[in-house]
N, C-alpha and C positions, 0 to 999 in steps of 0.2 A: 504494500500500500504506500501511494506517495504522499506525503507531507506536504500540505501547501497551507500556506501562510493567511490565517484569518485574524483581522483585528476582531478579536475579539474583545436618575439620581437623586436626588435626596440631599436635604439641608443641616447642616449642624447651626446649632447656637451657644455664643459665648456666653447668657444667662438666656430664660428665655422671661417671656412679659406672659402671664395670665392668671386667672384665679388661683388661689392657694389648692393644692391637692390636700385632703384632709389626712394628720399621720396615718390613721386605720386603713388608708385604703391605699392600692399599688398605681401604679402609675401606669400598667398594665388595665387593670379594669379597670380605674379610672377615664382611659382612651377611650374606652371599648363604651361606656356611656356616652361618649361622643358629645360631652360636655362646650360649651359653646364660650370664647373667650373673646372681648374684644382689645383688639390690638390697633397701632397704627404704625400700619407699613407701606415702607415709600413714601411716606407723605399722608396714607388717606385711612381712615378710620373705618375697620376692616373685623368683621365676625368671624372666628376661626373655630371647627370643631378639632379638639386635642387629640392628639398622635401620641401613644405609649414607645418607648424602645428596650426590646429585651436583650441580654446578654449574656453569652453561653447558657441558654435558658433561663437566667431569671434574669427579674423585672429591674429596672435601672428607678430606685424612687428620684420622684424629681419633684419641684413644684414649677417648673417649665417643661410642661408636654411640647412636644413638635406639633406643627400646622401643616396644611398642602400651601404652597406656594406654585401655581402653573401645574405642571406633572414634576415636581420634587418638594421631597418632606424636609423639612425644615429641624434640626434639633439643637438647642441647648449646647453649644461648645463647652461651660463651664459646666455643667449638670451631665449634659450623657456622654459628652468624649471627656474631660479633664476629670469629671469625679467618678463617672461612671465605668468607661474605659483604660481608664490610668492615660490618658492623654495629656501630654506638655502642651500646655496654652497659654498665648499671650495676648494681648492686647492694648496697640497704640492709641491713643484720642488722639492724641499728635497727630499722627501720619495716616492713621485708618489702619494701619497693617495689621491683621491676623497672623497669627504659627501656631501649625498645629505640628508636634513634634511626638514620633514613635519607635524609639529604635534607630535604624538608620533612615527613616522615611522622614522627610520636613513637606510640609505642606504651608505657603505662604499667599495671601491673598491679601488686596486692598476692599474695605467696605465700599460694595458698589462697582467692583471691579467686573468685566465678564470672562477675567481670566486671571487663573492661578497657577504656582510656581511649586512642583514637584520634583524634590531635590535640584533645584535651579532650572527643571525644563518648564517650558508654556505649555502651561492647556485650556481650554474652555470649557468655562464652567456651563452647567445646566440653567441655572440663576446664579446672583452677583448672590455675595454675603448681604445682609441688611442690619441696619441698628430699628430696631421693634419698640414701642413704647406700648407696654402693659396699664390700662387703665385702672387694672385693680393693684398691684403692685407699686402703681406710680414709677416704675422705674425703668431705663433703657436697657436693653440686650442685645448683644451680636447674635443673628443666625446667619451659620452659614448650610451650605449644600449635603445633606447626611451620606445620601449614598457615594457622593462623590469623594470624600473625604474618607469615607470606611475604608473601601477599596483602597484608595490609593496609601492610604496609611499601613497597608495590610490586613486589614478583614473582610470578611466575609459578611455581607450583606443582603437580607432581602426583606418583602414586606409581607405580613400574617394577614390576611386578610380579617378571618376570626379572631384575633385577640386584636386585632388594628391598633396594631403597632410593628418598626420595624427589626427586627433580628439580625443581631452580630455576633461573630463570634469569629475566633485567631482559630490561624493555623494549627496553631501550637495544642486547642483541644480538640484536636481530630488528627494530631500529629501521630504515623505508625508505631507501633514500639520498634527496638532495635534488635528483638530475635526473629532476626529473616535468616530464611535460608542462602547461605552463601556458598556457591561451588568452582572451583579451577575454572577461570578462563577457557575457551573451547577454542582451537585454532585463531587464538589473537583474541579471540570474539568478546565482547562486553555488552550484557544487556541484562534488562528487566522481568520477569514472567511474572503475571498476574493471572489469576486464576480466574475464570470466567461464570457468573451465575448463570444460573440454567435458566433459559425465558430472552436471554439476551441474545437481540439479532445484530450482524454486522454494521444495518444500519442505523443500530442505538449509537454507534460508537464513532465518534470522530476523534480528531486529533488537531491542534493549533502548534507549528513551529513558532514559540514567541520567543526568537532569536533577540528580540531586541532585550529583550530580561533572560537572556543564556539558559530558555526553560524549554520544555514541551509539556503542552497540556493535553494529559486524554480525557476529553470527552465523555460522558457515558449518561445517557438518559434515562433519569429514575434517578432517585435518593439507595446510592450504595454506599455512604461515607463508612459506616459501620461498617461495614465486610471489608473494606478495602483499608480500612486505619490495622487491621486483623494482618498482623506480618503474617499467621501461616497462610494468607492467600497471597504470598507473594516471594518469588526467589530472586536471586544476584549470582550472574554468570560472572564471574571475576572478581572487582576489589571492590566491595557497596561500602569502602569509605571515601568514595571520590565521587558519588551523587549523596544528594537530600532529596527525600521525597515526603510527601504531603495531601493530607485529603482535604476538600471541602464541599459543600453543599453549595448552590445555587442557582435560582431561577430554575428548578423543575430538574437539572443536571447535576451532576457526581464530578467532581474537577480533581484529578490526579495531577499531582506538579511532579513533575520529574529535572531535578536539576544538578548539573555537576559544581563541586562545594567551591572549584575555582572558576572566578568569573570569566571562563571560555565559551566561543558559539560552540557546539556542537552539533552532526547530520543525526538524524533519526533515521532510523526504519523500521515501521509497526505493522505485522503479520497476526494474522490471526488462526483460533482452529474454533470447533463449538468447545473446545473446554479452557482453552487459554487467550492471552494476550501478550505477545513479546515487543519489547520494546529496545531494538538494538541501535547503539549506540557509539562514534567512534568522528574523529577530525570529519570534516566536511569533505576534502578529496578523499580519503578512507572511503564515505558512503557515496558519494556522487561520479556519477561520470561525466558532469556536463557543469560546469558551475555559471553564472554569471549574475550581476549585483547590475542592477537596473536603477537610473538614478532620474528621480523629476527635478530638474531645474528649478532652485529657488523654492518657496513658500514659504510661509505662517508670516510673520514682520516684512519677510524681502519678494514683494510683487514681480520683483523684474524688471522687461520692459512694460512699459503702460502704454497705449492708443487705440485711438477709436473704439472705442469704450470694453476694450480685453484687457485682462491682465495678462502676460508671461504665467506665473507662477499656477495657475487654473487651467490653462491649457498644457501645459507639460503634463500636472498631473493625470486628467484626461488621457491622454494617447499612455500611461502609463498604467491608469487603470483596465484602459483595452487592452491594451496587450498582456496583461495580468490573465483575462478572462481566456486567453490561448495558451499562454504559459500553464495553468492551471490545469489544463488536458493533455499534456506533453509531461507523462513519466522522466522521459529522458534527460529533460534540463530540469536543476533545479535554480531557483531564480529567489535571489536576496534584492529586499526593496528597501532603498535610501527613507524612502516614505509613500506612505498611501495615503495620506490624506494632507490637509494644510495645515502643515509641522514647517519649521528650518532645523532641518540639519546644517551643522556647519561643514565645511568646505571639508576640514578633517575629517570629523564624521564619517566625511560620503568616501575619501580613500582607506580610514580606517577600515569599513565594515569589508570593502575590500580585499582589503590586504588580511583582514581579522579571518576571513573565509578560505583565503586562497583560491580567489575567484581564475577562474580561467578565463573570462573577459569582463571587462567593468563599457557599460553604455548610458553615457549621459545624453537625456533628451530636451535641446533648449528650442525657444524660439527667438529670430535676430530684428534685430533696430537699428533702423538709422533713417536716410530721408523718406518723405511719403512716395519718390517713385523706385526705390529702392526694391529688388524682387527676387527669388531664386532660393534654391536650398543649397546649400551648403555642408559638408562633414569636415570636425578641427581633427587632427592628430598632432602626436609629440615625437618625433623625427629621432628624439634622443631617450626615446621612454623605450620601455622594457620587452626584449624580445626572450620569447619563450623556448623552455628545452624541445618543442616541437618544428620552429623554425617563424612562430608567428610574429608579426610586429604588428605594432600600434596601424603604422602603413595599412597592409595586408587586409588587417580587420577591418579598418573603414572602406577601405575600397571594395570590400563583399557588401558592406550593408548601404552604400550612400545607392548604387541604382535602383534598389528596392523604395528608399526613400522617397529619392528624385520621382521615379515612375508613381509613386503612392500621389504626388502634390500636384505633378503635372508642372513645376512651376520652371522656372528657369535652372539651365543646370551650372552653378555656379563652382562644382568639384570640388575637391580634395584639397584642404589649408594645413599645412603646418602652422603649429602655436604650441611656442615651448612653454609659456611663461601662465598656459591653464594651471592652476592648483589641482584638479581634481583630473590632469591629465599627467601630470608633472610626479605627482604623490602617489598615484596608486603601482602597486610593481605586478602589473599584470600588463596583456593589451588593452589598449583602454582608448574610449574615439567620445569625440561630441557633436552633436549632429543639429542642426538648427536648420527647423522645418521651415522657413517662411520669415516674413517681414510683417512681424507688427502693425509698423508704421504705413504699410502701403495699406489704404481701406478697403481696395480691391480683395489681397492679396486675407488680411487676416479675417473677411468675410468667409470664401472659403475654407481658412484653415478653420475655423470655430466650427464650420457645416461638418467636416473631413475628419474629426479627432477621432475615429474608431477606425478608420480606414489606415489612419498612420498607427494605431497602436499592433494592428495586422502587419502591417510592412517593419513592424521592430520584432513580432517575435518570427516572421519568415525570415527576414535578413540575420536577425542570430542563429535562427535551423540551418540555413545554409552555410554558415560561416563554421559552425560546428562541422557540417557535414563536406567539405571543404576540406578543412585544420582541422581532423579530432584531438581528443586529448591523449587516446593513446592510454586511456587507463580502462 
């Protein structure tokens, strides 16, 4: 079975504002009477019924229940993550700033913000944090976004519909014990076996490479946490002190973490039988015969070029998503993504994951700028960049994939450029080419490319088939 990459919320508050919860009663059934609280949020004087949150099974007391905010619950920073969770929180009046702090997870946000900082990377929030004024309380409170904040701080998250309130719980209480079966390496081989419950079909079971946290997740639909936290349903072909593994429950699924204890990517490959599940495990060329790290030019802060009302950075992604959807049907290649959605990676970043992989070709996909009658495709290469033990160069590869390109656009055929001075053609030590579909700037020209973006993400993954097929790797 091939591994392909799927990416795979809710409010905290810093106190929250409403009625006293009486001591006798939990903050669990307390929700669950759907007690009605007025707040003012955002500005506007606002009835809320109360949200309980439980943790590892029991009830978090509070006298700030969480609210719906849009579709995200709202909770108490200081009541259900800082007192209830053992959460590190702060909070600036000065600056607005929130930290919510776990371990090695930091979560930082400004009140009002629609984006938050997880371990210094950007992401967007579902709602901004808010400061809440509690009419019965008299007093103000930070909430911020629950589910979003669980997760990312490391728990495990979801919502009860019947106790209405939402459920967290760590790793750590679903963690497996450590008497697993461990046996000798088999011809090199290092992997996982898991024991299969009876009733489960192949297509309960998926799998996420979530390379970018050095993990795989399997999948498995149905609440199995209990059987699988169970080490006798699980063996260790080789050394099981060089992964961590872990169970959790969520959204109707069983989430197995499979992880090596050093921050390396590693390739998967998971087989199945009706009574097992193996999970093998070794260097990315060890398991692949086809490597390549596909990169969208630019996003999240860096738009790119701008005109005629495109961004750059939305159409790279685009023709990266397309090609994603053929990638995805091709056992053959396996394909590492800079980004799938509107993130920036930096320039390192995009050659690290690269080089972190041992890619056999790295393909950045931009679009170019300059005057409005400006027109033609174009592929960059590095003249001084890295030629492989098979015979290939930076050369070689763009000149397999620009006709594919060129014929995809139609546009003018502007060839083959040398550029030493690319960072992300410069730093990666693979082949590695940049390929710039079109001109922004001409309105003709980027009318088209915006209609075209599936047809160019087809001409990235047939121009990388043929270039494999061309230059294999020879493994």
């Amino acid at each position: 079975m091939r591994l392909q990459k799927l990416f795979i919320t809710t409010l905290l508050s810093v106190s929250v504002i409403g009625t006293a919860i009486p001591a006798n009663v939990s903050a669990a059934s307390y929700a669950t009477t759907k007690r009605t609280y007025t707040l003012k949020v955002a500005g506007k004087k606002q009835k809320k019924k109360a949200r309980g949150a439980i943790y590892n099974g029991k009830t978090i007391k509070t006298k700030a229940p969480g609210f719906l905010r849009g579709d995200t619950t709202m909770y108490s920073a200081s009541y259900v993550f800082q007192k209830g969770l053992g959460v590190s929180y702060s909070y600036s009046s000065k600056t607005w700033k929130i930290t919510l702090k776990k371990g090695s997870k930091t979560i930082t946000m400004k009140r009002g913000s629609k984006y938050a900082y997880v371990n210094g990377k950007k992401k967007k929030l579902p709602t901004p944090a808010r400061r809440v004024y509690s009419y019965k309380q008299k007093k103000n409170y930070i909430y911020v976004p629950g589910e979003f904040c669980a997760k990312n701080l490391g728990y495990s998250y979801s919502w009860s519909s019947s106790s209405y309130a939402g459920t967290f719980s760590t790793s750590n209480s679903n963690k497996a014990s450590s008497s697993v079966t461990t046996l000798p390496a088999t011809n090199g081989e290092h992997y996982v076996q898991l024991d299969k419950p009876e009733g489960l079909s192949e297509n309960d079971i998926s799998t996420t490479d979530d390379y970018n946290n050095y993990r795989l997740i399997v999948n498995i639909k149905g609440n199995y946490s209990s059987y699988y936290s169970d080490a006798s349903h699980r063996s260790v072909i080789g050394d099981s002190s060089f992964y961590s593994y872990s169970v959790a429950y969520s959204n109707g699924y069983t989430k197995i973490y499979i992880k090596p204890r050093k921050a390396t990517i590693k390739g998967f490959e998971v087989t199945q039988t009706d009574s097992y599940i193996k999970v093998r495990y070794d260097s990315p060329k060890a398991m692949y015969k086809q490597i390549v790290v596909l990169d969208a030019g630019h996003g999240g802060s860096d738009s790119g070029a701008v005109a005629n009302g495109y961004k750059e950075k939305n159409m790279t992604l685009k023709i990266v998503q397309a090609a994603k959807s053929y990638f995805d049907n091709d056992p053959d290649i396996k394909v590492y993504y800079t980004r799938l959605s509107d993130t920036y990676p930096s320039l390192t970043e995009r050659s690290d994951l690269a080089n972190a992989v041992g890619a056999d070709r790295f393909y950045s996909v931009h679009i170019n700028s300059a005057g409005s009658s400006a027109t033609g495709t174009e592929t960059l290469y590095n003249s001084k960049g890295y030629k492989s033990s098979t015979g290939l160069t930076s050369y070689n590869w763009s000149a397999t994939i620009h006709p594919y390109i060129r014929s995809a656009t139609g546009f003018t055929n502007r060839g083959l450029v040398n550029r030493t001075g690319l960072a992300v053609l410069r730093h990666t030590k693979t082949s590695s080419t940049l390929t710039e579909i079109g001109f922004i700037s001409n309105k003709s020209e980027a009318k088209k490319m915006n209609s075209n973006l599936t047809n160019y993400g087809k001409a990235v993954y047939n121009s990388t088939k043929a270039s494999f097929s061309k230059n294999p790797t020879g493994r």
